[in-house]
C-alpha positions in Angstrom: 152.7 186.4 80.7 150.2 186.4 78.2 147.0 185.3 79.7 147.6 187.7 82.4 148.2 190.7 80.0 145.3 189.9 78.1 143.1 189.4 81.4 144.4 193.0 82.2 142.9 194.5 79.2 139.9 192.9 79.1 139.2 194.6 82.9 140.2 197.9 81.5 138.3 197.8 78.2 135.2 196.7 80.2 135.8 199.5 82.9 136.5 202.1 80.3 133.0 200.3 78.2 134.6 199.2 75.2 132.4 196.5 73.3 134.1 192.5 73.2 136.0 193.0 76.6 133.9 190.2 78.4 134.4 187.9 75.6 138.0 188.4 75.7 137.8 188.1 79.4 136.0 184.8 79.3 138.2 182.8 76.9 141.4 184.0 78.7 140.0 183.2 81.9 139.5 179.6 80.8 142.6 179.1 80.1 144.5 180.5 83.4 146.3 177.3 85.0 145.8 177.2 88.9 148.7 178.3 90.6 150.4 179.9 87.5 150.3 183.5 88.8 150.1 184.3 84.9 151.5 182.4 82.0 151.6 182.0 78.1 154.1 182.7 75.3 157.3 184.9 76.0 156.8 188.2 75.0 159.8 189.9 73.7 161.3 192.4 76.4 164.1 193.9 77.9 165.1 193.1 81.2 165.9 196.3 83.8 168.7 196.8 85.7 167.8 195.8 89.7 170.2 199.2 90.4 168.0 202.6 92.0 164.3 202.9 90.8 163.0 202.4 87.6 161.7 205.6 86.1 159.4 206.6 83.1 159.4 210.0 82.2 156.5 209.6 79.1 154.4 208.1 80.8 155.3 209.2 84.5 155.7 207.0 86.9 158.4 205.6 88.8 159.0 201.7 90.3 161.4 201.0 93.8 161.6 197.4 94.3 161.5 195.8 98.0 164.6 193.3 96.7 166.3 192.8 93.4 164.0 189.5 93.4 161.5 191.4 91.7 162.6 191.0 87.7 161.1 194.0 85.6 160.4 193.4 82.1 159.8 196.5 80.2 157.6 195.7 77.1 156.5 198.9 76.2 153.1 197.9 74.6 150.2 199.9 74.0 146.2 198.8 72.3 144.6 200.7 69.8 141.7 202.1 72.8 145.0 204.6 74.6 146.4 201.7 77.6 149.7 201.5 78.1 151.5 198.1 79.8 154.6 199.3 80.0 156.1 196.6 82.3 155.4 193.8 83.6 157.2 192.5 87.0 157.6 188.8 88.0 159.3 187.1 91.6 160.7 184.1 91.0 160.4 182.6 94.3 156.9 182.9 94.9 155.6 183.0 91.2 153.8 186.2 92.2 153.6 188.3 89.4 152.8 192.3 88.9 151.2 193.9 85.9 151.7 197.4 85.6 148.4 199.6 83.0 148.4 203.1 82.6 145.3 204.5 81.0 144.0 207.6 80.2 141.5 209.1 83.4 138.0 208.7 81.8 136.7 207.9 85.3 137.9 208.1 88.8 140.3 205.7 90.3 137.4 204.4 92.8 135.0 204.1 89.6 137.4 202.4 87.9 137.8 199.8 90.4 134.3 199.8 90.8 133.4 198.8 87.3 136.5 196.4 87.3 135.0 194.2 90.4 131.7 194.2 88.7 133.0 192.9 85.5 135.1 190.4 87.2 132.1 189.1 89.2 130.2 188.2 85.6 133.4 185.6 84.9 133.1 182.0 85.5 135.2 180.9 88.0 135.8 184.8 89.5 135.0 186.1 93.1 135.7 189.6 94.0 135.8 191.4 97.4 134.1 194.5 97.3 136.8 197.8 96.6 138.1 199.5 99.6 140.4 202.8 100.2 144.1 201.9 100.0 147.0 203.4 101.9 149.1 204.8 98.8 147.4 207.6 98.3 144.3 209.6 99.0 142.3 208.7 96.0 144.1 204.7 95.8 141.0 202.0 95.6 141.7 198.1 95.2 140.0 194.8 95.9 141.2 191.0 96.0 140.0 188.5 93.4 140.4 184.3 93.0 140.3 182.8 89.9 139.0 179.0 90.7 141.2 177.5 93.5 144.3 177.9 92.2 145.0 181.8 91.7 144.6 184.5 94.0 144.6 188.2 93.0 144.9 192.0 93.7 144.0 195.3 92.1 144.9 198.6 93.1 143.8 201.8 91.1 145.5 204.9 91.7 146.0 208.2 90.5 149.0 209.0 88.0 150.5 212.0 86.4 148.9 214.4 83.8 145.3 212.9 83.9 146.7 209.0 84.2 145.5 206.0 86.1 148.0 203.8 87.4 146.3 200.3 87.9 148.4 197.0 89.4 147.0 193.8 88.9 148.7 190.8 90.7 148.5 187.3 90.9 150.4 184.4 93.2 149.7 181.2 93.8 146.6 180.3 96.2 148.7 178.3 98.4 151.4 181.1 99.1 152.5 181.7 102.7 151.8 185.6 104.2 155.2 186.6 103.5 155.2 186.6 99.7 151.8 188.4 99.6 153.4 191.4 101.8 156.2 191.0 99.3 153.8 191.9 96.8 151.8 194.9 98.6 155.3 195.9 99.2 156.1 195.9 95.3 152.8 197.1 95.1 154.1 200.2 96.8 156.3 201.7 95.4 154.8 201.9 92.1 153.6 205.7 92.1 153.6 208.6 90.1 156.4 210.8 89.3 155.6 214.3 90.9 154.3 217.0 88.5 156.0 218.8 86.1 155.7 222.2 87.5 155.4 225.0 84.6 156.9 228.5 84.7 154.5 231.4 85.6 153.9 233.3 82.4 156.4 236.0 82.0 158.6 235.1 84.4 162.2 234.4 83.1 165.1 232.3 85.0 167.4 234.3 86.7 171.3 233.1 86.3 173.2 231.7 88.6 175.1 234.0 90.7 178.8 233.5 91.0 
């Protein structure tokens, strides 16, 4: 998992113009082995139950799994610059795997994916589509991206809660069949936001329960 986490910042820190990103970028890129979908040392994490959705209130967003093939690994870490990869979801079967990055809106999900593709585009060995609207919601933006031969890709930007962005990056092997890659846009999915928090009118006060 770790080359893939550390790819994941490296887009977000360049999108969000922090200084080093496409260094970072670069030296993990090198070492991504084809057909890995992600790899590197274990990262300490708990494992979730496959039982109803997987909710988190903090940072809100909320995770329904096509099939209980989908592990969810919730790691909880967060980089000094505000981003959040709170979990991290892998399928077994296919070796596709899911990275889940909440940051901070600085800039719109459709600039964000924007500034992603172009920074991708400037890494040896990366080809990007160009971002397109997406299906989950009226603001969602994403784009597909190989890494060499060996590693296909997706991202897909999209609003969160409480001035969030909600960005999925996934990876399967190039040689997958069509029916694990709809297993992943299904997983992609049903990662959403939690509906917001709606806050009393001032004044007002709750009436009790009648009898």
């Amino acid at each position: 998992m770790g080359v893939l986490r550390k790819l994941a910042w490296g887009f977000l820190l360049w999108g969000t113009a922090c200084s080093g990103s496409r260094q970072a970028v670069k030296a993990d890129a090198a070492a991504t082995e084809p057909g890995t979908g992600g790899s590197g040392p274990p990262v300490a994490a708990q494992t979730a139950s496959v039982s109803g959705p997987y909710v988190d209130e903090e940072l809100g967003f909320e995770i329904i799994r096509p099939s209980d093939e989908w592990h969810l690994m919730v790691t909880n870490e967060r980089t000094p610059e505000g981003l959040a990869i709170p979990v991290v979801l892998r399928h077994p079967p296919s070796n596709a795997q899911v990275v889940l990055q909440v940051a901070p809106e600085v800039v719109s999900p459709t600039q964000f994916a924007e500034r992603l593709a172009e920074g991708l585009r400037q890494q040896p060995g990366f080809t990007t589509t160009d971002p397109v609207p997406l299906a989950l919601s009226d603001k969602a933006v994403g784009f597909d991206f190989q890494v060499g031969e060996g590693v296909h890709g997706r991202v897909a930007v999209r609003e969160g809660q409480e001035g969030r962005v909600l960005m999925m990056l996934a990876t399967w092997p190039a040689l997958a069949p069509a029916g694990d890659i709809q297993n992943v846009d299904a997983l992609i999915q049903g990662i959403r936001p939690l509906p917001e928090r709606k806050k009393p009118l001032p004044g007002t006060v709750p009436q009790a329960a009648r009898p």
